[in-house]
MIPAFI-203068 format. One line per field, with one value per atom (N, C-alpha, C, CB): x, y, z; residue number from 1; residue in one letter. Coordinates in steps of 0.2 Angstrom, whole numbers, plus 5000, padded with zeros to 4 digits. Glycine has a CB too. Layout:
N
east	c(X; ...);
north	c(Y; ...);
up	c(Z; ...);
i	c(NUM; ...);
aa	c(A; ...);
//
This chain:
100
east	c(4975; 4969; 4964; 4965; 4962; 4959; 4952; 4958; 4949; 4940; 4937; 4934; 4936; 4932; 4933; 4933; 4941; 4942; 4939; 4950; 4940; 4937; 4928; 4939; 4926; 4920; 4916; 4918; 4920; 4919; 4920; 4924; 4927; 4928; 4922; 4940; 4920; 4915; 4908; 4914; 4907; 4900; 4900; 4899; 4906; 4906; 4907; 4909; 4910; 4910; 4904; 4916; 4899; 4892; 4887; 4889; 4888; 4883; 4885; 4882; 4892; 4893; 4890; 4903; 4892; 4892; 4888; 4898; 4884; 4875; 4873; 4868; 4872; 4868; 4870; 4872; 4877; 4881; 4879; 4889; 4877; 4874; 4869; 4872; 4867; 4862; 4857; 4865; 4850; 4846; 4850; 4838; 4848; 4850; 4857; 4851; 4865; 4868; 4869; 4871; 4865; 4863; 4861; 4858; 4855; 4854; 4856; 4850; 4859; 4867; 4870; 4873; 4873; 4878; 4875; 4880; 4869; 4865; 4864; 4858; 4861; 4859; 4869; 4854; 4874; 4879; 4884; 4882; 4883; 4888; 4883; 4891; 4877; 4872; 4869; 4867; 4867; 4862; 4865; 4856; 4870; 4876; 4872; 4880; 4869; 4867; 4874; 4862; 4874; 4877; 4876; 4872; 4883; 4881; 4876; 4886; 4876; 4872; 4866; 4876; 4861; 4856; 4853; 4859; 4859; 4857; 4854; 4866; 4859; 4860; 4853; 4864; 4850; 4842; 4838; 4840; 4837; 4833; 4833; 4833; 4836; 4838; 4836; 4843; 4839; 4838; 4842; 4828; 4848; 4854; 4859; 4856; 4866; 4870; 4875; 4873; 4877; 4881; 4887; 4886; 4888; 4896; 4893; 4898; 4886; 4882; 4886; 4875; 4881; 4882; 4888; 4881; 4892; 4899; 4900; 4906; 4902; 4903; 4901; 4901; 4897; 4893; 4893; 4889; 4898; 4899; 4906; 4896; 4910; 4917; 4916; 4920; 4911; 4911; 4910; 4906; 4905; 4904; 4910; 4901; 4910; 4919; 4923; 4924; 4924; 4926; 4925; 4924; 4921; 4916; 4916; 4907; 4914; 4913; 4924; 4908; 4926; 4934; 4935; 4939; 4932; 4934; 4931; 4930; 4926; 4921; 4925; 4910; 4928; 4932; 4938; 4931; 4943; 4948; 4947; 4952; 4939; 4940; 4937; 4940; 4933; 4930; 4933; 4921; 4934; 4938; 4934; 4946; 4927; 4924; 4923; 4917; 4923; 4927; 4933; 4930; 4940; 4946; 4944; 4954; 4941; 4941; 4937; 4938; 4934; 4929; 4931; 4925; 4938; 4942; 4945; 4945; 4948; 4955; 4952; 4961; 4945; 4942; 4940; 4937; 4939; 4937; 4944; 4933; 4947; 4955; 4957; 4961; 4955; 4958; 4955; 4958; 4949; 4941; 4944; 4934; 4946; 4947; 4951; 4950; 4949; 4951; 4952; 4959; 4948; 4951; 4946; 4954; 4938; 4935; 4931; 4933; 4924; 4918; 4916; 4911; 4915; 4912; 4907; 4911; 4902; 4895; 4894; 4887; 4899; 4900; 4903; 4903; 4907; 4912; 4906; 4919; 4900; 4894; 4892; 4886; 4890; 4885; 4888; 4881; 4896; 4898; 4901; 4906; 4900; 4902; 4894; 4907; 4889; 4883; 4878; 4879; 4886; 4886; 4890; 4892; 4894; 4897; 4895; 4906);
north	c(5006; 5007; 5001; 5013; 4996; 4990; 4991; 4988; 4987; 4989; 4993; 4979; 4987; 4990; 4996; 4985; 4998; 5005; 5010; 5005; 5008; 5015; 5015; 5014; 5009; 5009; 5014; 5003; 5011; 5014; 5023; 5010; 5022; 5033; 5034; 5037; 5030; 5035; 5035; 5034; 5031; 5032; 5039; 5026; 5037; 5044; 5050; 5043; 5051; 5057; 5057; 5056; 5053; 5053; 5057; 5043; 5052; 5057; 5064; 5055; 5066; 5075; 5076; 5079; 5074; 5078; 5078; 5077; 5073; 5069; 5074; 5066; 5079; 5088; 5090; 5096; 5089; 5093; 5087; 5094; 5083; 5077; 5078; 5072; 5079; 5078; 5072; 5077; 5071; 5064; 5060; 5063; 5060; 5054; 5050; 5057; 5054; 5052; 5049; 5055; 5054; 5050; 5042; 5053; 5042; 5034; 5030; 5032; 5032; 5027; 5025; 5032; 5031; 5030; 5025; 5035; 5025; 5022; 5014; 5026; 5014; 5006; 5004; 5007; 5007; 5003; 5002; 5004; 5005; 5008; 5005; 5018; 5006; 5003; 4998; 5006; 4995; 4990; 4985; 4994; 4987; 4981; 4980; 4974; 4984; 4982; 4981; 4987; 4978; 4976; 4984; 4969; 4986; 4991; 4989; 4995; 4983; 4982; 4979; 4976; 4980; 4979; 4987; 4974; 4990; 5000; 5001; 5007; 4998; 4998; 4999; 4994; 4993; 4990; 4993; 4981; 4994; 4999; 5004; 4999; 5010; 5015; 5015; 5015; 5010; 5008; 5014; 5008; 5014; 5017; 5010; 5023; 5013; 5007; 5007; 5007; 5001; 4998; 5004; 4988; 5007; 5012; 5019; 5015; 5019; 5026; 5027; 5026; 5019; 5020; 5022; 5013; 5019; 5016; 5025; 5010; 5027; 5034; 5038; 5037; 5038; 5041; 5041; 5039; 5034; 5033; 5035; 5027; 5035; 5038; 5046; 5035; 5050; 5057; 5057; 5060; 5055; 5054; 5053; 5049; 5049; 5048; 5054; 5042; 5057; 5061; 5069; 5060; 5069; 5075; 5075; 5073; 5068; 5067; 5068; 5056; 5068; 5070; 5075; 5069; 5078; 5086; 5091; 5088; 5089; 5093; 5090; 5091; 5084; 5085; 5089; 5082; 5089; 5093; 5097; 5092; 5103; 5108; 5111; 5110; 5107; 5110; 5105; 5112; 5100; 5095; 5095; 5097; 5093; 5092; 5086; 5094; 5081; 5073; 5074; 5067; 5078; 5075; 5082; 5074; 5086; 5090; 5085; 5098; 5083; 5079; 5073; 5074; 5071; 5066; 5068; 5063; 5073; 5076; 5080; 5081; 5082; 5085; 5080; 5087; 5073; 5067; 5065; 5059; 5064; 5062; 5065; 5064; 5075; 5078; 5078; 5082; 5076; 5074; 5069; 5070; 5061; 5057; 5057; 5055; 5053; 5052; 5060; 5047; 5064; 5072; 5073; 5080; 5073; 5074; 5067; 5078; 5070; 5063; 5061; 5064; 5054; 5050; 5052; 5045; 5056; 5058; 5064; 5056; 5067; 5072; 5074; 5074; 5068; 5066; 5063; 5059; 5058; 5055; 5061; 5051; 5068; 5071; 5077; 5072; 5077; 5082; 5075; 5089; 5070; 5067; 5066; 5059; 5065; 5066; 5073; 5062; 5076; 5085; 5083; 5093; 5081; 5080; 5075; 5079);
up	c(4973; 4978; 4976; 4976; 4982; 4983; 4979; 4992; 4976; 4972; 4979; 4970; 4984; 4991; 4994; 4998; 4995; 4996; 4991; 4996; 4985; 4981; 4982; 4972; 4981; 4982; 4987; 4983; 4993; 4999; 5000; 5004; 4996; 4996; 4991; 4992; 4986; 4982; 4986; 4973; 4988; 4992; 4996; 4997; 5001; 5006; 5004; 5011; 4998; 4992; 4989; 4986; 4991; 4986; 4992; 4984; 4998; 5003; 5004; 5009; 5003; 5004; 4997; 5004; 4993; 4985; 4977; 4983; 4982; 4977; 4974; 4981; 4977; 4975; 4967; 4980; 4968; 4961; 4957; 4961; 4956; 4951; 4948; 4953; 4943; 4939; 4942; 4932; 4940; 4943; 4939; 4941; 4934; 4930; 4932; 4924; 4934; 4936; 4943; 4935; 4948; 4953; 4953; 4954; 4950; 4947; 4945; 4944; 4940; 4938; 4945; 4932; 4949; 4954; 4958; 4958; 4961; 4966; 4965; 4967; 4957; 4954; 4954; 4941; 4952; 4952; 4958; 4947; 4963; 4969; 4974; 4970; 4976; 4981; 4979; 4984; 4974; 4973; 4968; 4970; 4967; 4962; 4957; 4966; 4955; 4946; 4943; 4941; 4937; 4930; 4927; 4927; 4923; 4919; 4914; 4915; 4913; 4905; 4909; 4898; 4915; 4920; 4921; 4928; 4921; 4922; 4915; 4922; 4909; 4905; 4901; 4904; 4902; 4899; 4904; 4900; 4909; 4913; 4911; 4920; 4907; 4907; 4899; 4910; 4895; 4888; 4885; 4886; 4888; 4885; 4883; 4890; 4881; 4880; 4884; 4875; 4886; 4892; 4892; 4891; 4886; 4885; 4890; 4871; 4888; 4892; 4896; 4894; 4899; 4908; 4911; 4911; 4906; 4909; 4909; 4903; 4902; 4904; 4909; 4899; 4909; 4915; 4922; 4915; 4925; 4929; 4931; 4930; 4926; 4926; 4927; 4918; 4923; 4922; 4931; 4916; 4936; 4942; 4948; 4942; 4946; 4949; 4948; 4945; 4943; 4942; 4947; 4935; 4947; 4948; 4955; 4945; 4957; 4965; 4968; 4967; 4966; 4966; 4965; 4964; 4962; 4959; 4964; 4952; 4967; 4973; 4979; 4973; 4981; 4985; 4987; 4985; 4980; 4980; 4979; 4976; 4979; 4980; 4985; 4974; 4989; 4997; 5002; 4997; 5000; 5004; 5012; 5004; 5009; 5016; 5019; 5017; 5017; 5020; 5024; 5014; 5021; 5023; 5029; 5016; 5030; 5036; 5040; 5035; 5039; 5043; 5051; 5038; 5043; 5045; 5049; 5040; 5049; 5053; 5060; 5048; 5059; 5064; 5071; 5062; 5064; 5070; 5073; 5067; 5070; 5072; 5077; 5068; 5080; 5080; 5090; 5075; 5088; 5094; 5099; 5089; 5095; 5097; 5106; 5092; 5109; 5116; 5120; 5117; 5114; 5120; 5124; 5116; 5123; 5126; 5129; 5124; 5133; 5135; 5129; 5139; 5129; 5124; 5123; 5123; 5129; 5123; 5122; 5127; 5123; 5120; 5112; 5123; 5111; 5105; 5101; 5107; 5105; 5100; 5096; 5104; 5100; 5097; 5092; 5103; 5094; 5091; 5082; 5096; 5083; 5076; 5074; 5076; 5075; 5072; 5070; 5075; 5071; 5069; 5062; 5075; 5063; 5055; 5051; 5056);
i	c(1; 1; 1; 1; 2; 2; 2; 2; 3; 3; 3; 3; 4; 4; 4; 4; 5; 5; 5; 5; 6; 6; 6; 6; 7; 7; 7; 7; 8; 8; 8; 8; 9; 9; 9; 9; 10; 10; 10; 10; 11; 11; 11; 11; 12; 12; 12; 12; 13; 13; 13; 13; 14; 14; 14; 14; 15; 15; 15; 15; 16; 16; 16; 16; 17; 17; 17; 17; 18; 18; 18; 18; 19; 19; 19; 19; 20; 20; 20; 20; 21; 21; 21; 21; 22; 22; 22; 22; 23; 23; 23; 23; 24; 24; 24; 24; 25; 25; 25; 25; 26; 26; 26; 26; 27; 27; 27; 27; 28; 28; 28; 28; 29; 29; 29; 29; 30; 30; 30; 30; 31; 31; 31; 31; 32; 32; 32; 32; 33; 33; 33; 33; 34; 34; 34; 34; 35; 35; 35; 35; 36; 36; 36; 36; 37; 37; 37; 37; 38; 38; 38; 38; 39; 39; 39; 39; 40; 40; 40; 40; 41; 41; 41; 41; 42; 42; 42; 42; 43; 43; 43; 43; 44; 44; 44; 44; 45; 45; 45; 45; 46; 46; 46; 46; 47; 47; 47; 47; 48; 48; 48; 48; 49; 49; 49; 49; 50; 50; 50; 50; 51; 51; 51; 51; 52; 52; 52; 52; 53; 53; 53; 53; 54; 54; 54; 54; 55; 55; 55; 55; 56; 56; 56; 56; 57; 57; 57; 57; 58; 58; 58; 58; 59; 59; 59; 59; 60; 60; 60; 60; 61; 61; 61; 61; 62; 62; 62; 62; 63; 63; 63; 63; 64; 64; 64; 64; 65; 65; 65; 65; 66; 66; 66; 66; 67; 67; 67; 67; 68; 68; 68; 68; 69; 69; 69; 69; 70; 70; 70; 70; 71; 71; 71; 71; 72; 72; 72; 72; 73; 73; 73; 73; 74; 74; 74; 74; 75; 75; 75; 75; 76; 76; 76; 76; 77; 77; 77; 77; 78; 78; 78; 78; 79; 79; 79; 79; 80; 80; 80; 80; 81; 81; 81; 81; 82; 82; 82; 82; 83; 83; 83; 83; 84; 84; 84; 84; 85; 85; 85; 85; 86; 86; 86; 86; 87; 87; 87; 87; 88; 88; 88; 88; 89; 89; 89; 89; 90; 90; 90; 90; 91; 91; 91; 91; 92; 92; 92; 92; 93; 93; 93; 93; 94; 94; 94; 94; 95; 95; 95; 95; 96; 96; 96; 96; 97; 97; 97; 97; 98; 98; 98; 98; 99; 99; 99; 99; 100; 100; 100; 100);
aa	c(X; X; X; X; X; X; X; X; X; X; X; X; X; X; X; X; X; X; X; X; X; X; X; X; X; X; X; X; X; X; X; X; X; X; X; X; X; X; X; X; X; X; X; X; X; X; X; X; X; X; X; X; X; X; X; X; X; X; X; X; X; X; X; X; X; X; X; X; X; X; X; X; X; X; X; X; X; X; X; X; X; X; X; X; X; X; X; X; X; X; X; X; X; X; X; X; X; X; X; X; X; X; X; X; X; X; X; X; X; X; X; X; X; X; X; X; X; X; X; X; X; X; X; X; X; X; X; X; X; X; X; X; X; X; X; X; X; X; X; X; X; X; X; X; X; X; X; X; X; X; X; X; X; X; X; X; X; X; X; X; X; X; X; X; X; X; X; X; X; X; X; X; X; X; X; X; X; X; X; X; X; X; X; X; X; X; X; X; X; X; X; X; X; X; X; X; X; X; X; X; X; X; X; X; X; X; X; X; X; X; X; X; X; X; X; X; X; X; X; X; X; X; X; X; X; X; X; X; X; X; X; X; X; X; X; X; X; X; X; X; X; X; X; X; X; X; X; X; X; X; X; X; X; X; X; X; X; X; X; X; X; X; X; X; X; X; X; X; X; X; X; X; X; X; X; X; X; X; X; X; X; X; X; X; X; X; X; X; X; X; X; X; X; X; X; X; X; X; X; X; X; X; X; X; X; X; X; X; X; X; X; X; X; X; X; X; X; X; X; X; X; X; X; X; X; X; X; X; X; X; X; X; X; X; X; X; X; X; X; X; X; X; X; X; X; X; X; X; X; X; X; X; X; X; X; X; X; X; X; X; X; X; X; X; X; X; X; X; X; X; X; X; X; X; X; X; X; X; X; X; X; X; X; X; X; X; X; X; X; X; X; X; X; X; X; X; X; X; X; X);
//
């Protein structure tokens, strides 16, 4: 799996599944996935150790997969749009995907 591909699947595993985070991991995720800090830039803002962060963001990753594999609301999302696609009007199709 490409860096950008994963990047990309945890973000959108981030906006379903941010809830089940703690704050603190939240910010970690956000400073290193949206704002491209440096773990050892989290690191010193945070005044934990680069190893913290890192943990932390791994236990995330983790987590944010785990809440997928087990309510799998992205890959229904996905296959609902798939499923949408050229069958009906497009502004009908706009407003049932800014449902999902």
């Amino acid at each position: 799996e490409k860096v950008m591909d994963k990047r990309i699947k945890l973000n959108i595993l981030y906006d379903y599944y941010k809830d089940f985070l703690t704050q603190k991991q939240q910010e970690y995720f956000e400073d290193y996935y949206c704002s491209n800090y440096s773990l050892g830039e989290i690191a010193e803002a945070n005044n934990i150790s680069r190893n913290a962060v890192h943990n932390q963001l791994k236990i995330v990753e983790e987590r944010l997969l785990e809440m997928e594999s087990i309510l799998n609301l992205v890959t229904k999302k996905d296959k609902i749009t798939e499923l949408l696609n050229g069958k009906i009007e497009d502004d009908l199709l706009e407003k049932i995907k800014e449902l999902l």
